[in-house]
C-alpha positions as CSV (number, residue, x, y, z in Angstrom):
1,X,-3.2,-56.0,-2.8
2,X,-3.8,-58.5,0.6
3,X,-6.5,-61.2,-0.8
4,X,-9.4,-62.3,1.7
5,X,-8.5,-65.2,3.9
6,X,-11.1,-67.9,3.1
7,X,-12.7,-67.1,6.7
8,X,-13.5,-63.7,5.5
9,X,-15.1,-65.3,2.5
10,X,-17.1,-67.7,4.2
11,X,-18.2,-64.7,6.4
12,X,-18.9,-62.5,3.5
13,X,-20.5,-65.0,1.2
14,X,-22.8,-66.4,4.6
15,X,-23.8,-62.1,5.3
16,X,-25.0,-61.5,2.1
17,X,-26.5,-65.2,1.4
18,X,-28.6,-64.1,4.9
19,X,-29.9,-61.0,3.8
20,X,-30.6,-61.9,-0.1
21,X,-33.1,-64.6,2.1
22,X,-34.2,-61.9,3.9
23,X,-35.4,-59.2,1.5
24,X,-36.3,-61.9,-1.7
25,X,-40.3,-62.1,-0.4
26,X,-39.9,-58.1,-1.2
27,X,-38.7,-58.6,-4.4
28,X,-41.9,-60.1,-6.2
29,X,-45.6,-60.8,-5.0
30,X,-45.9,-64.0,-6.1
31,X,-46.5,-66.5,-3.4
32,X,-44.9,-69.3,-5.9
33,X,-41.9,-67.9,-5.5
34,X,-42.1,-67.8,-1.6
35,X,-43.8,-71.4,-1.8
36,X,-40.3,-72.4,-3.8
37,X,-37.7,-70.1,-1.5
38,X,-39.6,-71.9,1.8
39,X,-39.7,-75.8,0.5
40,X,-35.6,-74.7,-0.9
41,X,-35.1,-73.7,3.0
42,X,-36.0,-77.1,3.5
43,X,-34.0,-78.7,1.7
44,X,-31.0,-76.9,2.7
45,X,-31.4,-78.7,6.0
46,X,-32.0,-81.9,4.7
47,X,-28.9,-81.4,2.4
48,X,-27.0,-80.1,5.3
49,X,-28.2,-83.2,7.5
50,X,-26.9,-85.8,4.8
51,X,-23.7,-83.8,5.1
52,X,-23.4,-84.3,8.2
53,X,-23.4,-87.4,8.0
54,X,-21.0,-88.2,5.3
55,X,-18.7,-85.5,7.1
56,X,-17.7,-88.4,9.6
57,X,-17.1,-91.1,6.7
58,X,-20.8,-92.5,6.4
59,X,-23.3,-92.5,3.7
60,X,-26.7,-93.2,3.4
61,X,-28.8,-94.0,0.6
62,X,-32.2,-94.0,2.7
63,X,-32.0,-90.7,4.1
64,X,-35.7,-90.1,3.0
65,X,-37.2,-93.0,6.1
66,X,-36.1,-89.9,8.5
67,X,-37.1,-87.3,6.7
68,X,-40.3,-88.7,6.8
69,X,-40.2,-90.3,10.2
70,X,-40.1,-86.7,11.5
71,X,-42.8,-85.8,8.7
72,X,-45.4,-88.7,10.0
73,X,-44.0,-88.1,14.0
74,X,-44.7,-84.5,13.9
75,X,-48.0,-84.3,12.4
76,X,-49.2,-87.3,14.8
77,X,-48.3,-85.4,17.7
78,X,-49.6,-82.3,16.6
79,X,-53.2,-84.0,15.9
80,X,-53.4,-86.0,18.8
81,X,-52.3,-83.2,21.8
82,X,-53.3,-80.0,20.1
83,X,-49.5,-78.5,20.4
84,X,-48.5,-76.1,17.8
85,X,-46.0,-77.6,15.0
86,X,-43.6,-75.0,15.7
87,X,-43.0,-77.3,18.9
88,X,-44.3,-80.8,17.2
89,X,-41.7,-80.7,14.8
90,X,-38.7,-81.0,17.1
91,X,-40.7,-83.8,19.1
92,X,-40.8,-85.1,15.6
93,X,-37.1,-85.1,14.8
94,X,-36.1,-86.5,18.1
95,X,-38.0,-89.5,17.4
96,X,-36.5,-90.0,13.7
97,X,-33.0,-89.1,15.5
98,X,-34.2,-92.2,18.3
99,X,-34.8,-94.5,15.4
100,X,-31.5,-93.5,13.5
101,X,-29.5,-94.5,16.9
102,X,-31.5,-97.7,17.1
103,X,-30.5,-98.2,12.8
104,X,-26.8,-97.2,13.8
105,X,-26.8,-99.7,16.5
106,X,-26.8,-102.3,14.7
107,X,-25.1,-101.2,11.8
108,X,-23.2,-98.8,12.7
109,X,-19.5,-100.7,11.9
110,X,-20.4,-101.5,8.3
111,X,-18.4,-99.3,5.7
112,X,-19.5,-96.5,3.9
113,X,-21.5,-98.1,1.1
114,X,-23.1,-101.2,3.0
115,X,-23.9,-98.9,5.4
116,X,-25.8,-97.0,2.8
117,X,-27.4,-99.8,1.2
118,X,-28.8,-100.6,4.8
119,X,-30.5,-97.3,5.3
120,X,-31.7,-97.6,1.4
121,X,-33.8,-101.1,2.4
122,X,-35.1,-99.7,5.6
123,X,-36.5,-96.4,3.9
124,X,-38.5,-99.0,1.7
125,X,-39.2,-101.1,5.2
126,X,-40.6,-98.0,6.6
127,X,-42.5,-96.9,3.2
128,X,-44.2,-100.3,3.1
129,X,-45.1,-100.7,7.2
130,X,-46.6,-97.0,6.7
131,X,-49.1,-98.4,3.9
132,X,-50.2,-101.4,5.6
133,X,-49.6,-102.4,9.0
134,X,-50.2,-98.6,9.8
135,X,-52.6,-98.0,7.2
136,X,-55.2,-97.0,10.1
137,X,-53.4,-94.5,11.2
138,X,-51.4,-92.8,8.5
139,X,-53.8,-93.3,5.7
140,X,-52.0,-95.0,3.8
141,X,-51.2,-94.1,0.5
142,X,-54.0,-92.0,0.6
143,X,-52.7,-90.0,3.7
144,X,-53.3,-87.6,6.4
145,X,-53.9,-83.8,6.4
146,X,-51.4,-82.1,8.5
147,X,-51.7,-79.2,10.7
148,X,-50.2,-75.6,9.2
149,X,-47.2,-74.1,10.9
150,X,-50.0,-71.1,11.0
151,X,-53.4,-70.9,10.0
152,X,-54.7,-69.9,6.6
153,X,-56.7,-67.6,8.7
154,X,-54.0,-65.3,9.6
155,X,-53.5,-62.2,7.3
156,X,-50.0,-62.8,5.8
157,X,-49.0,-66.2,7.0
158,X,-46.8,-67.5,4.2
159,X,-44.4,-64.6,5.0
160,X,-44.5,-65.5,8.8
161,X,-44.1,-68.9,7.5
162,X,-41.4,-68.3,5.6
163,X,-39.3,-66.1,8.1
164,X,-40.0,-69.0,11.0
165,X,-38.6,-71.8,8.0
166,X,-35.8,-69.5,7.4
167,X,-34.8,-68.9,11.5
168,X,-34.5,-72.4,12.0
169,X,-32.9,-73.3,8.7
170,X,-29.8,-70.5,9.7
171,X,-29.9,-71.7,13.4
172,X,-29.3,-75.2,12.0
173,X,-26.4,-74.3,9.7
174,X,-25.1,-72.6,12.6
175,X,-25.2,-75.8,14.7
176,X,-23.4,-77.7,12.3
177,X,-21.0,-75.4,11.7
178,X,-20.2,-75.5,15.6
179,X,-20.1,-79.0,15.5
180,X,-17.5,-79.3,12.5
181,X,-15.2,-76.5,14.3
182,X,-16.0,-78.3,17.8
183,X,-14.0,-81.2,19.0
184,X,-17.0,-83.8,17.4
185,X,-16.2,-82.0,14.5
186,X,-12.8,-83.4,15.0
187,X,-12.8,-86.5,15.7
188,X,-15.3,-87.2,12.5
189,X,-12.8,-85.4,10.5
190,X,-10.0,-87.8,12.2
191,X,-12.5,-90.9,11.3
192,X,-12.9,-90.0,7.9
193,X,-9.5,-89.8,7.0
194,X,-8.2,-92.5,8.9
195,X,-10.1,-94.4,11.5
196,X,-6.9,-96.9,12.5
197,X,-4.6,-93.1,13.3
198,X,-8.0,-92.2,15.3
199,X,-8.4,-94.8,17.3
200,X,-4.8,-94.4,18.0
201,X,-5.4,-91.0,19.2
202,X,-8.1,-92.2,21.2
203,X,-11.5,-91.2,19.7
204,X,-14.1,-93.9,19.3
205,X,-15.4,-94.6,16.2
206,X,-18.8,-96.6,17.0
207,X,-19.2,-93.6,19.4
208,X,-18.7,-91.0,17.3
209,X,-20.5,-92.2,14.2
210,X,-23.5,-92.8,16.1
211,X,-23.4,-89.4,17.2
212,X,-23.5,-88.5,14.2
213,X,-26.0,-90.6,12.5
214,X,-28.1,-89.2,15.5
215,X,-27.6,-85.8,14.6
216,X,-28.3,-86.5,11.0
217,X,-31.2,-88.1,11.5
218,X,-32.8,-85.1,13.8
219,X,-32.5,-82.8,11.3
220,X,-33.8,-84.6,8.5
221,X,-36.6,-85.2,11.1
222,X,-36.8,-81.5,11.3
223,X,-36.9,-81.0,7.7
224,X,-39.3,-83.3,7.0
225,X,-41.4,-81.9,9.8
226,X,-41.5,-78.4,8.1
227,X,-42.1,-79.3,4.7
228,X,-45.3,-81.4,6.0
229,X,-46.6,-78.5,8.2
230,X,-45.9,-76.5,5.5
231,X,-47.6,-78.2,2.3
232,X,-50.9,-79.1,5.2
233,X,-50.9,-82.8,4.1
234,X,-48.7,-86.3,4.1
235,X,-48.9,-89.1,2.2
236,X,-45.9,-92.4,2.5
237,X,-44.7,-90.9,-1.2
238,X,-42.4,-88.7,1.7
239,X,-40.2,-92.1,1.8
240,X,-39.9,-92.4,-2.1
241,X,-36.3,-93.2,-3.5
242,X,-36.2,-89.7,-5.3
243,X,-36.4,-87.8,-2.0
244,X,-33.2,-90.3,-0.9
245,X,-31.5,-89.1,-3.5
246,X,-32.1,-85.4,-4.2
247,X,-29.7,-84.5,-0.7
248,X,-27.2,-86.7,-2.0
249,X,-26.7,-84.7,-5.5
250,X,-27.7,-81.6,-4.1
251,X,-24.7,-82.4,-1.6
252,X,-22.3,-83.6,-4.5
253,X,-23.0,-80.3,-7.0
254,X,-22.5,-78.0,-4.1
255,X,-19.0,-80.3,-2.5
256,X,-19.4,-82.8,-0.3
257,X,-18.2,-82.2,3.3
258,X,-18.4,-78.3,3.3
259,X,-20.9,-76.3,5.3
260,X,-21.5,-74.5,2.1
261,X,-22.1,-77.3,0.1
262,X,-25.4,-78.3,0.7
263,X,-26.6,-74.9,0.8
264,X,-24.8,-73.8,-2.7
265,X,-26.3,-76.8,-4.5
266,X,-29.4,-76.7,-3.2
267,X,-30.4,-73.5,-4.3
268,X,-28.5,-73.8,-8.0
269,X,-30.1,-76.9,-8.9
270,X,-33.1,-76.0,-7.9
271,X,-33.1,-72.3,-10.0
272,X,-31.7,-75.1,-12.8
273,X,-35.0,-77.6,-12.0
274,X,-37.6,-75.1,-11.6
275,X,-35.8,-72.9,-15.1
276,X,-36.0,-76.0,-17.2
277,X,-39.6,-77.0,-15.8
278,X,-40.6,-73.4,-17.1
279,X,-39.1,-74.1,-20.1
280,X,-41.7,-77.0,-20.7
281,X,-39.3,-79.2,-20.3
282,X,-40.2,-82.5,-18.4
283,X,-38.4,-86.1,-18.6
284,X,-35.4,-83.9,-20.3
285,X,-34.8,-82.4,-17.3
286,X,-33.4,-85.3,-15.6
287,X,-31.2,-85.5,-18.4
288,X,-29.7,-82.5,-18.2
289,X,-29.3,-82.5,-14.6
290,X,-27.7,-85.6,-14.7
291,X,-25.2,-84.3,-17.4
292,X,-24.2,-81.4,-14.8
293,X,-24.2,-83.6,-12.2
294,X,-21.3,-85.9,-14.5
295,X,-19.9,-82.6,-15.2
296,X,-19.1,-81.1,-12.0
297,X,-17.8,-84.6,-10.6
298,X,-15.2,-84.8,-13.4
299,X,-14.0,-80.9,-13.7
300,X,-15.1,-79.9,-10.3
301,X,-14.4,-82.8,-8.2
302,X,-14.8,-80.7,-4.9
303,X,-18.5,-79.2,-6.1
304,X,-19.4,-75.8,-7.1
305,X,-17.9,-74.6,-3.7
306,X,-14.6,-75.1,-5.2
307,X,-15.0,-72.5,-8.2
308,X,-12.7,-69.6,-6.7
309,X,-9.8,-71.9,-5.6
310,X,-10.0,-73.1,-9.5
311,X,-9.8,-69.5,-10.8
312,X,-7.7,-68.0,-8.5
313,X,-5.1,-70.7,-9.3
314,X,-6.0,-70.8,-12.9
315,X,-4.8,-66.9,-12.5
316,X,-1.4,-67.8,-10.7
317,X,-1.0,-69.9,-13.3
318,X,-1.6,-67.4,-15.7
319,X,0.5,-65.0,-14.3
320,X,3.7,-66.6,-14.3
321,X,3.4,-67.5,-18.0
């Protein structure tokens, strides 16, 4: 029996994943549940863009000041010319993507973690500006209301919502998978693994890592724009530390430098989250999710992603025994 190269997997795994999205509106009435499957689209991309970034040897701890950037971007455009978000929110993100290039600038050569700690102190810069010194504007913590992607007033517009979130969340996995099978996509790899061989081989490192904190940055901006024009309202809670941090474990569960990765933890923890806040459980929650989280980084070091490599070797194993 000839076993499925991993490509077929991935292609498999990626054609069902696209039409389970497709037909789950179908599959109950409830317009919690599309609520939940559109705001988990979301996060997918943000996930994905935090992925990105760590996929050429960076991390960030502040993700959340783009992610909100986009949000606050987006909605001011929107309010201000009268454009629809579905264009507003890409306007939105290239101005978060702007202001990551300008972060990366300067600290753009610091390792991993210091780099991280920077963009953790500028999402609270950006929290605390948005509450004062723009207070006028934004609201401050009180906030803004934000335009809908549609109006209320059009029969059926949570499923056209959710079908628009869902085209842009597949053309944006499809980007980034392009980009990690694309030359960039190379020469992060090259970085990550060893930035003295790359250099030697000619890529650029400040270059190419501030391509990608770029790239990051725009789609968080784009995330952050839908979830806004989605939920109708903003407030600076968008830059909190728990939104900084939900990519990164979502990133973590799923494995950490895949393309499936984001998207597998994303949508377990979040069945996990929503099943234990169903439960009645509140404060235990992030208990339990923490204990996974421990879990899967001691037995499955690679994330969930990693599961059939485990039992397919667990069965070689097995087999010659």
């Amino acid at each position: 029996m000839i076993n499925p190269n991993r490509d077929q997997l991935v292609r498999a795994a990626s054609i069902t994943t696209i039409a389970i999205a497709l037909v789950a509106p179908f599959l109950s009435g409830s317009l919690f549940l599309l609520n939940l499957l559109s705001l988990m689209l979301i996060f997918i991309i943000f996930s994905s863009a935090w992925n990105l970034l760590a996929y050429s040897g960076q991390g960030s701890l502040g993700h959340a000041a783009f992610f909100g950037i986009g949000a606050y971007a987006s909605t001011m455009i929107a309010v201000r010319s009268g454009v629809t978000p579905y264009i507003t929110i890409f306007l939105g993100a290239a101005v978060a993507a702007f202001i990551g290039i300008l972060i990366g600038l300067t600290c753009v050569r610091l390792k991993e973690w210091f780099l991280a700690m920077v963009t953790f102190g500028f999402a609270i810069i950006v929290q605390t500006i948005t509450v004062s010194i723009l207070a006028p504007v934004t609201g401050g913590w009180d906030g803004i209301a934000s335009p809908r992607l549609l109006s209320p007033d059009i029969p059926g517009y949570q499923l056209i919502e959710y079908y628009s979130i869902l085209i842009i969340t597949i053309a944006s996995i499809i980007a980034i998978w392009y980009i990690m099978k694309s030359r960039i996509g190379l020469a992060f790899l090259a970085i990550r693994e060893n930035e003295l061989e790359a250099r030697a081989a000619g890529v650029d490192p400040v270059r190419y890592r501030l391509l990608a904190f770029g790239m990051s940055a725009y789609l968080a901006g784009v995330a952050g724009a839908l979830e806004i024009h989605h939920i109708g309202y903003i407030t600076p809670e968008i830059f909190g530390v728990d939104l900084s941090f939900w990519p990164v474990t979502y990133v973590i569960f799923g494995g950490l430098c895949t393309l499936a990765g984001p998207i597998v933890g994303t949508v377990v923890l979040t069945i996990i989250w929503e099943g234990l806040k169903m439960a009645g459980l509140t404060f235990a929650r992030y208990i339990i999710v923490g204990i996974l989280l421990i879990l899967v980084i001691i037995f499955l070091p690679k994330g969930l992603v990693d599961i059939p490599n485990q039992l397919q070797n667990w069965w070689k194993k097995r087999k010659k025994t």
